[in-house]
N, C-alpha and C positions, 0 to 999 in steps of 0.2 A: 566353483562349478556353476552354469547359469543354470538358472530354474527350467525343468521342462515343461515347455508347452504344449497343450495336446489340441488337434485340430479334427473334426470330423465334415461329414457332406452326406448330408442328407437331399436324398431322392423324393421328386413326388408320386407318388402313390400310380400316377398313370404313367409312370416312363417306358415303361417297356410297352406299352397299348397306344402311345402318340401315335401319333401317324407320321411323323419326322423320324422320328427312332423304327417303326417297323421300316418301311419303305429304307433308312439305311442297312436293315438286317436281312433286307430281300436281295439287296446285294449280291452280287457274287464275291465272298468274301467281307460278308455284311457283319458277321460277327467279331471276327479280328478289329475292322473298325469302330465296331462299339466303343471294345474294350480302350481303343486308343482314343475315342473322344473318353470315356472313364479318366482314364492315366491325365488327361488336359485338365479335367477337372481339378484331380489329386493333386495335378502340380498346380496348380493357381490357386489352392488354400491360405496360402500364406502371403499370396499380392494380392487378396480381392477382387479376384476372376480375372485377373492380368496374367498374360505372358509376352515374352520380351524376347524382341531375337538381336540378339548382341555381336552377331558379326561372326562369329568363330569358326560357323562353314560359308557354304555359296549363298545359299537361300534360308528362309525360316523352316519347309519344313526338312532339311538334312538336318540343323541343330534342334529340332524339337524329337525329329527320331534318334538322333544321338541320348539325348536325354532320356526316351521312355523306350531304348532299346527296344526299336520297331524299326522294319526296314523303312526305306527313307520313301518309295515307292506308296507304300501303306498307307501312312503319313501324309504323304501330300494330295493322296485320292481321299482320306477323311476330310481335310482342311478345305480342297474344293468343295465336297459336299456340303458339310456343316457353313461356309460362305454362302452357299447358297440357297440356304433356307433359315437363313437369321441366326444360326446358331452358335455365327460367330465374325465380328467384325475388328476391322481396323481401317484406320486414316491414312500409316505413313510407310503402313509395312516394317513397323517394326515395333509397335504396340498392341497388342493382340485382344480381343474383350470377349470375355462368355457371360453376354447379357443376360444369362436366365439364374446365373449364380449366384447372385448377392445375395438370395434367401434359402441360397442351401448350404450356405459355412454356418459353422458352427466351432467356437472353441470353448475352455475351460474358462479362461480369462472373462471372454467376455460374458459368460453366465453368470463367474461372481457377482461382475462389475453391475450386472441387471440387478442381482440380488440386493447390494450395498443403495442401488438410484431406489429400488422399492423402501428400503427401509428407513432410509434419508428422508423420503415424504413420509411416510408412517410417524417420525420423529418430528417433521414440523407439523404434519396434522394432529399431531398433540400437545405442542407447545407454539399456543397461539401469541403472534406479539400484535396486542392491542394497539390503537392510534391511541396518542395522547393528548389530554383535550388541552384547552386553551388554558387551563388554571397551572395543570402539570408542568407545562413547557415554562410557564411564569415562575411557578417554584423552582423550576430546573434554573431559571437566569437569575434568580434573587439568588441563590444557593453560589452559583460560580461569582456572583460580584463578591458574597462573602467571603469564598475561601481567597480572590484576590487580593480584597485589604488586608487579609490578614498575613502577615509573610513568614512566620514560622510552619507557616501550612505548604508542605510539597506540592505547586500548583504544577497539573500536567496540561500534555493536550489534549482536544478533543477528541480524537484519533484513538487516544489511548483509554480516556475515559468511556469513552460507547466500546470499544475491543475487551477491553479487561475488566469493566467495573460495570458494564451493561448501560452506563448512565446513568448512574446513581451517584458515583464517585464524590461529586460537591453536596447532595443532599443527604447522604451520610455524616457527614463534616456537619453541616447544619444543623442536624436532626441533634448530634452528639455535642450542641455548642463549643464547636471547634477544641477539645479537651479529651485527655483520652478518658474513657467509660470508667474504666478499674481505678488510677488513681488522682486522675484530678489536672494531671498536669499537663498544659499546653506546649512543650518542645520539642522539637524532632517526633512530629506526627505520622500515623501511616495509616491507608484501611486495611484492614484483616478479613480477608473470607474465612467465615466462622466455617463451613463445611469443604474448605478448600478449592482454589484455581484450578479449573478444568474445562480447557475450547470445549469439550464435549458436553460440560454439565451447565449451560446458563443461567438456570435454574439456580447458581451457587451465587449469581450476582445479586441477588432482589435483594431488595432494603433490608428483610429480615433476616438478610445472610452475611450481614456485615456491620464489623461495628470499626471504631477508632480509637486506635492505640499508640501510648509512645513508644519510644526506642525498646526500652527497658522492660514493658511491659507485653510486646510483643514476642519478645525474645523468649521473656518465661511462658506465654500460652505454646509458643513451638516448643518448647524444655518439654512440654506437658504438665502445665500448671491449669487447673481447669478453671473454665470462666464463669462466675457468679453466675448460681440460676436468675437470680431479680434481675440480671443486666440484660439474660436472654429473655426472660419474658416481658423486660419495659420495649423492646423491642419486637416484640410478635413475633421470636423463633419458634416456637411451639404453634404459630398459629396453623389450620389446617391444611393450609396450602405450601407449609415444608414435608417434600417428602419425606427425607432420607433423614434428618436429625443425628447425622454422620460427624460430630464435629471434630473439626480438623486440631489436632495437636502436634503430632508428628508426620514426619516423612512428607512433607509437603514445601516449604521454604527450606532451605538448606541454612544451616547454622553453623557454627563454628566456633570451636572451645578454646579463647585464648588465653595460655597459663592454666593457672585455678579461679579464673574472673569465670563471671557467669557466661552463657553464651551466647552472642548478641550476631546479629545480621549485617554485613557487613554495607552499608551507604553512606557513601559520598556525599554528607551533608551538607557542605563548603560548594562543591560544586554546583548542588541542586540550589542553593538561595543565590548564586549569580547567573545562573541560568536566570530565575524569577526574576531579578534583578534588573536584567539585559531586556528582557520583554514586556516590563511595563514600561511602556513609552507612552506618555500621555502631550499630543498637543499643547501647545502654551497658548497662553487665551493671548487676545491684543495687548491689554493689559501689561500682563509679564514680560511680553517684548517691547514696550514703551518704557517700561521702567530700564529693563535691563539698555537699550540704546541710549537712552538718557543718562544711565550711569558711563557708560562709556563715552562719550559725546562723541557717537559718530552721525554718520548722513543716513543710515539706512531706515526707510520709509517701512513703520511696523505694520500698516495694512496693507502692502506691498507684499511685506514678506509672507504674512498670513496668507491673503489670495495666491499667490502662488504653491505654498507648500502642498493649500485643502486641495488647489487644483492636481497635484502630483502625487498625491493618496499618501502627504508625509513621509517622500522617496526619496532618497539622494540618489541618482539613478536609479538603479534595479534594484537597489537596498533598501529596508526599510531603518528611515530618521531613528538613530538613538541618543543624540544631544544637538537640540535645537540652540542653544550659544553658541558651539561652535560652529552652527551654520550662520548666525548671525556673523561673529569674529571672520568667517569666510568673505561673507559679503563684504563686508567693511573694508579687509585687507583685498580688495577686486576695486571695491572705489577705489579707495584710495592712489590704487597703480593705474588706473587709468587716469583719476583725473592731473597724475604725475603724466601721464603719456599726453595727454591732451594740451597742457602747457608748455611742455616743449614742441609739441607741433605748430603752437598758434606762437610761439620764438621762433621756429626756423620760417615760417612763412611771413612772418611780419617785415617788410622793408623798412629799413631804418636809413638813417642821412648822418653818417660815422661825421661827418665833418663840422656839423651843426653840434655833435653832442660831445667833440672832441675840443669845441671853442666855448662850449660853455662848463668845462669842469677846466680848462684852462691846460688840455694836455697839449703840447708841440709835436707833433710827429717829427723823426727824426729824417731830415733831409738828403736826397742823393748826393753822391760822390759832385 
C-alpha cells in the first residue's frame, strides 16, 4: 500500500479583509463563490496551484464544476471574476495558475525534507574539510607512486580512493611500509577501517582510522580478534580528535566459514593483480624502440613512431596503448604491404620492348599458322 501523503493550505491572515475577496462576498451569491475559489485551492494542492481542463465536457468551467460539485453556472461567474483581478490566469485555456499559492501549500514530505537540508548543513558545519597544503598533496603522490611499484599491493582508483578511503588510501600503505601491522607480512594486502565503513561517518576514513592488513589477518580482526593497543596508539587512534573509539570487529565486512578453516573474505586476488597489470602501461623511451627495430630489422623510423604516439596521448584509437611492440610489429607489417603494393604499381606502369628482352635471353616466339 503507498505511503499517505498529507497536504495542507494555509491562508493569510488578511483573506477574508482583502479587498478582492470582500468585493467577491458583496456579490450576489458572493459566498458560494468563495467557497468554490476555496475548493480550486484544495484541488491544486497536489499540482502546484495548477489546474488542468482535459476535455471531458465543453468548456473548463462545466469540468471544474463537475469536479467541486458546483453548478456549472457558479463556476464559471467565479472563474470570470478571479480572471479578472489576478487571481487566476492562463495562456492556452487549458492550464489554469492561482498565482498567490505557491506559499500557501504545505505538505508532510516536504517539512521533513526541510528538516533533513537543516541538518545536512549542521553536519557539514561541523565537519570541516580543510584544503591541503602543498607538502600534503606531494605526500599524497609519493605515497601512490609507492603503492604502484609495488604489485602485491591492490592498486585502486582515484574515484574509489577519495569515496571510500577519504584519500588516505596510498598513505596508509606508506605510513604502514607496505606490510601488514600485526604480522609482518606483505601479500594479499587490504586497508581496514579500524572503526568501520560508513557514507555517513567520514570521520572513519582519517589516517588514525585505518591501518593495513593481510588476507589472513583481516579475516581474524572481523572473527573478533582484537587489535594490539601499541599498533593503535603507534598510529594516534586514541588521539583526541577520535571520537567514537567504536572499533569495528564485527557485523561490518561480511565473512564466510568455509568447512572448519577459519573465516576469510572472500577476493578475487587473480583478477585484482591483472587488472594492475593491464594498467600500468609505461611509454617506451626512443631507446627501447631502437633496439627492439633493430632486433627485428625492419624500416620503422623509431622517432617517428615516438612523435606520433606522444602526439595521440599513447591511443590506438579511442583506447588507451597497452603493448607498444605490437604496435611497432603493426607498423612494419603496413610497410611492408605497401612497399609490396608499390612495386607492383611501378611493374604495371613501366613500358617494356618484350622483343628486345625476348632476343637477348634467346627466346623464339612461336610463329603463325
Amino acid at each position: 500500500m503507498a505511503e499517505k501523503r498529507y497536504f495542507w493550505l494555509k491562508l493569510y491572515d488578511d483573506f477574508f479583509t482583502s479587498k478582492r475577496i470582500k468585493k467577491l462576498r458583496s456579490i450576489a451569491g458572493g459566498d458560494t463563490y468563495t467557497i468554490i475559489y476555496l475548493k480550486m485551492q484544495l484541488k491544486a494542492l497536489k499540482t502546484d496551484g495548477y489546474l488542468y481542463f482535459d476535455g471531458v465536457m465543453s468548456d473548463f468551467a462545466e469540468e471544474l464544476a463537475l469536479d467541486l460539485d458546483e453548478s456549472a453556472e457558479d463556476v464559471k461567474i467565479t472563474i470570470n471574476y478571479l480572471m479578472s483581478v489576478n487571481l487566476l490566469e492562463t495562456n492556452d485555456g487549458e492550464e489554469y495558475k492561482l498565482p498567490f499559492l505557491d506559499n500557501c501549500i504545505g505538505s508532510e514530505n516536504a517539512s521533513a525534507q526541510r528538516v533533513r537540508e537543516h541538518r545536512a548543513k549542521q553536519k557539514e558545519a561541523t565537519i570541516k574539510v580543510e584544503a591541503k597544503t602543498n607538502a600534503e598533496r606531494q605526500n599524497a603522490y609519493r605515497a601512490k607512486k609507492l603503492c604502484e611499484e609495488n604489485g602485491h599491493i591492490p592498486y585502486i582508483e582515484d574515484y574509489v580512493n577519495k569515496k571510500r578511503y577519504g584519500g588516505n588510501y596510498y598513505i596508509c600503505f606508506k605510513r604502514d611500509k607496505c606490510e601488514c601491522v600485526i604480522c609482518g607480512g606483505n601479500d594479499e594486502l587490504c586497508m581496514h577501517h579500524i572503526d568501520g565503513y560508513y557514507e555517513n561517518k567520514p570521520q572513519n576514513n582519517y589516517q588514525n582510522k585505518m591501518i593495513t592488513l593481510c588476507r589472513k589477518c583481516h579475516s581474524n580482526i572481523h572473527a573478533g580478534e582484537p587489535i594490539p593497543t601499541k599498533i593503535l596508539e603507534s598510529i594516534g587512534y586514541y588521539d583526541i580528535s577520535n571520537e567514537s573509539n567504536e572499533i569495528c570487529n564485527k557485523d561490518v565486512t561480511e565473512v564466510k566459514r568455509v568447512g572448519n578453516a577459519e573465516k576469510e573474505i572472500e577476493i578475487d586476488i587473480e583478477k585484482d593483480k591483472k587488472e594492475i597489470k593491464e594498467k600500468r602501461f609505461t611509454p617506451p623511451t626512443l631507446e627501447e624502440v631502437k633496439a627492439y627495430c633493430k632486433e627485428r630489422n625492419n624500416t620503422v623510423d623509431p622517432e617517428t613512431f615516438i612523435d606520433f604516439y606522444t602526439a595521440k596521448g599513447w591511443c590506438v584509437g579511442k583506447n588507451k596503448m597497452k603493448d607498444w611492440r605490437a604496435c611497432v610489429r603493426t607498423w612494419e607489417r603496413n610497410r611492408n604491404e605497401k612497399k609490396t603494393q608499390n612495386a607492383f604499381n611501378d611493374f604495371k606502369q613501366t613500358d617494356y620492348d618484350w622483343d628486345e628482352i625476348n632476343s637477348q635471353i634467346g627466346y623464339n616466339a612461336p610463329q603463325g599458322p
